[in-house]
C-alpha positions in Angstrom: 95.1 54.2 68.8 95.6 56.3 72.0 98.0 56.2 75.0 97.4 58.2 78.1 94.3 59.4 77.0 95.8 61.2 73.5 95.3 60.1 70.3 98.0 59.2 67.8 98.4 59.1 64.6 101.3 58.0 62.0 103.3 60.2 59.8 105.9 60.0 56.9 108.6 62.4 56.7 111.2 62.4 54.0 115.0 63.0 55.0 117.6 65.2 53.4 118.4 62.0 51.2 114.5 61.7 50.0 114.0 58.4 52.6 110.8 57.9 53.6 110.6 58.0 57.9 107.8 56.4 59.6 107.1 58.7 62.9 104.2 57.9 65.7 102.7 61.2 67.3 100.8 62.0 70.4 99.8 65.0 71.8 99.2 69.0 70.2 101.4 71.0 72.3 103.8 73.6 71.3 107.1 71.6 73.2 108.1 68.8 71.2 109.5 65.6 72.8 111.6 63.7 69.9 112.7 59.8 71.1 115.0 58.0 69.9 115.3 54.5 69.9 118.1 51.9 70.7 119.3 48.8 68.5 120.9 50.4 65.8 118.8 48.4 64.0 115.7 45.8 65.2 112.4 46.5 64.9 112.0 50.4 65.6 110.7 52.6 68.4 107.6 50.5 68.9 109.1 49.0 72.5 109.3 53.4 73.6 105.2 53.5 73.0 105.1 54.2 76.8 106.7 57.3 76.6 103.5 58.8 74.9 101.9 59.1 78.3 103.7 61.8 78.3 101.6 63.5 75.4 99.2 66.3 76.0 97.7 69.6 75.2 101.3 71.4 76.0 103.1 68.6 74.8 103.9 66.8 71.7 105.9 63.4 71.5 107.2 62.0 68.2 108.5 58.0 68.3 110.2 57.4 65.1 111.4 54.6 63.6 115.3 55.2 62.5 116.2 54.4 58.8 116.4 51.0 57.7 114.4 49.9 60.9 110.6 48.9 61.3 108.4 51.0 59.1 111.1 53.2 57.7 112.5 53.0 54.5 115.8 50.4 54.0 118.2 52.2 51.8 119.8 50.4 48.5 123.2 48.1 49.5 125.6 51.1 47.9 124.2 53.5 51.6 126.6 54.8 53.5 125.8 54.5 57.1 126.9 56.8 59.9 126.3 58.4 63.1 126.9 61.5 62.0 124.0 61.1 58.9 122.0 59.6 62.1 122.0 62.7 63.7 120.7 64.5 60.2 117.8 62.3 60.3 116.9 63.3 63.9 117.0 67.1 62.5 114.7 65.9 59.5 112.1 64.9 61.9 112.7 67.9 63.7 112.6 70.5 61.0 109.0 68.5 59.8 107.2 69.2 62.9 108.2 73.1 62.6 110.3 72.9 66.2 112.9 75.6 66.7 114.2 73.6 69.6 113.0 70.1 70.6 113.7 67.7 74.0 115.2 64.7 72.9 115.2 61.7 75.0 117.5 58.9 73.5 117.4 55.2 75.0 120.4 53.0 74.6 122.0 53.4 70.9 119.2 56.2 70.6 121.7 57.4 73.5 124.3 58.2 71.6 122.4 59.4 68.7 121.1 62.0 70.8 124.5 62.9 72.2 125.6 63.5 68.8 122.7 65.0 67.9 123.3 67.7 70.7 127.3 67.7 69.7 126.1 68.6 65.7 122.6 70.6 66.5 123.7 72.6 69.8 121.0 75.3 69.7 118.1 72.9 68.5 118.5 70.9 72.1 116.3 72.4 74.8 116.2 69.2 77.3 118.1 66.0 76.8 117.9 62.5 78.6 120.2 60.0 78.0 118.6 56.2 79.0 120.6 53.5 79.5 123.4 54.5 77.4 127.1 55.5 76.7 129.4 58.1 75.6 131.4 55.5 73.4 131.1 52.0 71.3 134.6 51.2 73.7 132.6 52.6 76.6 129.7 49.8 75.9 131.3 47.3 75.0 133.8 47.5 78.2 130.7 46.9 80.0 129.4 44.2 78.0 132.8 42.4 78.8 132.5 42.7 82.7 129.1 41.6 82.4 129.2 38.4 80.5 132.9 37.4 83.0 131.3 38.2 86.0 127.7 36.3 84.7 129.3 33.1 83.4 132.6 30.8 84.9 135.7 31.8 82.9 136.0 29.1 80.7 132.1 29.4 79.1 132.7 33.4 78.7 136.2 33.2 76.8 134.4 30.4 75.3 131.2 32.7 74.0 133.5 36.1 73.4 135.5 34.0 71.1 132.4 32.5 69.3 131.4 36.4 68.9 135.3 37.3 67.8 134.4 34.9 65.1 131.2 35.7 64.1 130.3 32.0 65.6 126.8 32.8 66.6 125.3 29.1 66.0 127.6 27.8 68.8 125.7 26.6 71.6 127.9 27.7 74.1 127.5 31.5 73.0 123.8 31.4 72.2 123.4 30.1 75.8 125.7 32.9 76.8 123.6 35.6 75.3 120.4 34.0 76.6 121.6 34.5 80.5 123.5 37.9 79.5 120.3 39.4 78.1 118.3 37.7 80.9 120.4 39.4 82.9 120.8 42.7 82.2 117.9 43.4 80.0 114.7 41.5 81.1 115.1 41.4 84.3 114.9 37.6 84.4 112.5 37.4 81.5 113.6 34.3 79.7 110.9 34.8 76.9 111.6 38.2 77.0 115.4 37.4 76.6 115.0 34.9 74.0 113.4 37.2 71.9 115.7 40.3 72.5 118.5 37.4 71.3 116.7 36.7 67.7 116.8 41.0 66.8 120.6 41.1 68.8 121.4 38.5 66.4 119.4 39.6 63.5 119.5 43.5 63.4 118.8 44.7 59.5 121.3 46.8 57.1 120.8 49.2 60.0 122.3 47.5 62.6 125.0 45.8 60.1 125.9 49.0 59.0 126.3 51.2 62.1 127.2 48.4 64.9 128.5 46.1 62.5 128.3 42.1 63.1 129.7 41.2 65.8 127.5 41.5 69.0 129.6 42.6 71.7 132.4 44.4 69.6 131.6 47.0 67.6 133.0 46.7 63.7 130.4 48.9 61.7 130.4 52.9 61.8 130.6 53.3 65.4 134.0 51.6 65.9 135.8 54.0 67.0 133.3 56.4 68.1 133.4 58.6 71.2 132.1 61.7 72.2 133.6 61.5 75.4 135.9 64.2 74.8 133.3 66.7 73.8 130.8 66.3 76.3 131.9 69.4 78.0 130.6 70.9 75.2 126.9 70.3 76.0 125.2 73.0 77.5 121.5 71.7 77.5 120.2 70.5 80.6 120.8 66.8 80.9 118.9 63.5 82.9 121.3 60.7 82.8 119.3 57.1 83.9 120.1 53.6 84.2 119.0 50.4 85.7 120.4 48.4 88.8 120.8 45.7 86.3 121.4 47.5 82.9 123.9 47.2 80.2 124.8 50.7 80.9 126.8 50.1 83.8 128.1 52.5 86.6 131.4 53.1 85.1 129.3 54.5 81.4 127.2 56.6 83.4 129.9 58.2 85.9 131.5 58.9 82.5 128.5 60.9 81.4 127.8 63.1 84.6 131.1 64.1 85.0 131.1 65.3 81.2 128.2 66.8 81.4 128.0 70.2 83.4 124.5 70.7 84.0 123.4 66.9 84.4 121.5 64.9 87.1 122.3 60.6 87.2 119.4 58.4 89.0 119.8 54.8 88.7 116.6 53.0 89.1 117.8 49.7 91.2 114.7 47.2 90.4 115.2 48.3 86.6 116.8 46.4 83.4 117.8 47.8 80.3 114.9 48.3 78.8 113.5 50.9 81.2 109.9 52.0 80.2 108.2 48.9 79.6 108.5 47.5 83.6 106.7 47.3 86.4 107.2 50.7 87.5 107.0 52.7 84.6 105.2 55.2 85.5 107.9 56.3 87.8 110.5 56.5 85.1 108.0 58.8 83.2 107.1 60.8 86.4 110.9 61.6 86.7 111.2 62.4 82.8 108.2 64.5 82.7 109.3 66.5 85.9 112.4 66.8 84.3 110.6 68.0 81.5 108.8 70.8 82.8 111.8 71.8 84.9 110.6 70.6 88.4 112.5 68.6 90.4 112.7 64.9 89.6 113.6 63.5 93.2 110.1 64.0 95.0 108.6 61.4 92.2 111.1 58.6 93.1 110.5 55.6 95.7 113.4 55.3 97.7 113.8 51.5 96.5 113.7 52.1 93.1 116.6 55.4 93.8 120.5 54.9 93.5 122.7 57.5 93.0 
């Protein structure tokens, strides 16, 4: 297969822990692009496949699918999952494609992978974009919250949040909830779209067991608790935050993140959802990532109707 004009080709690496990895590469340059995907858990990075456009003779890009997700390895029952064992993985990849120091771009729980990826690996971070993401589980799921009781009347949201308190996710009521919510803020109106984001939400592997936990909205795996809010003045690398004008990753998330973040830049792309590389204007997203990238400006490559600062 090729995308953008570069071949690809599929690789297995094998973590610190001997799992078995199963990474998509583009591209044969020397500066390597590393992205990570969101869930935890689902069906792996194959949704990010856009982003190796961005593949080329100066550029290499590595998708991978995270452990326990798509065609990566699942680890026995007795696993311990966490975000900081997350992060090690990211540096497996890394240290298998001979990088000294990579880009990472992280999209949604790939998001705060690659924060704590930059938090644990400081000098292995050259460039870092943070999509659609936050620098907490409490962060997230505040937005969730605002979301679903400004979406649905008051009764039918404490309603569905109670169905999720309760791991209730046959109820009618909070099935229909998560159909409009994800609707909503992730498809941009795409009811197929959302109905099939709703079976992985609600079915997300050991992965997504094990690091969100299962509950949808309320995190009770590994990343309860988590928040690397506090440390985020600690990242030196230079940073692109983005959202969409109707993303999960709300304002409040993202203001968190630029003010943390010394040497960062926030554009909000106001026609996007959640997922934002697989829309209508795609290639402006990459444009922007790619300037970024290379060190150019990113504002000359942005529509002023898609822009929101």
């Amino acid at each position: 297969m090729s995308t953008g004009g570069q071949a690809m080709r599929t690789e297995k690496i094998t973590t610190a822990q001997g799992f078995k990895l199963h990474c998509t590469v583009g591209g044969a340059g020397r500066s390597l692009l590393l992205v990570l995907h969101g869930g935890p858990g689902g069906d792996g990075a194959g949704y990010l496949e856009p982003l190796h456009r961005l593949a080329g003779p100066t550029r290499t890009v590595v998708t991978f699918d995270q452990l326990g997700t798509g065609g990566s390895e699942v680890p026995p029952d007795s696993y311990t999952w966490g975000v900081e064992q997350a992060a090690a993985d990211v540096d497996a990849v890394r240290s298998h494609f001979g990088a000294e120091r990579v880009d990472v771009l992280g999209h949604s729980w790939g998001g705060m992978l690659a924060l704590q990826y930059a938090l644990d690996h400081p000098a292995r971070v050259r460039r870092l974009v943070l999509s659609n993401t936050a620098s907490s589980a409490a962060a997230i799921t505040a937005d969730f919250l605002r979301q679903i009781l400004d979406l649905l009347p008051t009764h039918e949201a404490v309603a569905a949040l109670t169905a999720d308190v309760l791991a209730d996710h046959g109820d009618p009521l909070f099935r229909s909830a998560v159909g409009r919510w994800l609707a909503a803020y992730s498809t941009n109106d795409d009811a197929a779209a959302a109905l099939e984001g709703m079976t992985e939400a609600l079915a997300p592997g050991p992965a997504g067991v094990g690091l969100w936990g299962d509950r949808l909205w309320f995190a009770t795996g590994a990343l309860r608790g988590w928040d690397a809010g506090p440390r985020l003045g600690e990242i030196t690398a230079p940073t692109l935050i983005l959202n969409g004008g109707r993303d999960m990753s709300g304002p409040a998330a993202n203001r968190t993140l630029v003010d943390g973040i010394r040497d960062s830049e926030w554009i909000t792309f106001n026609r996007n959802g959640h997922i934002m590389f697989d829309e209508s204007n795609a290639g402006t997203c990459l444009a922007v990532v790619g300037s970024f990238l290379d060190g150019r400006t990113t504002s000359a490559d942005i529509d002023k109707e898609d822009r929101a600062i």
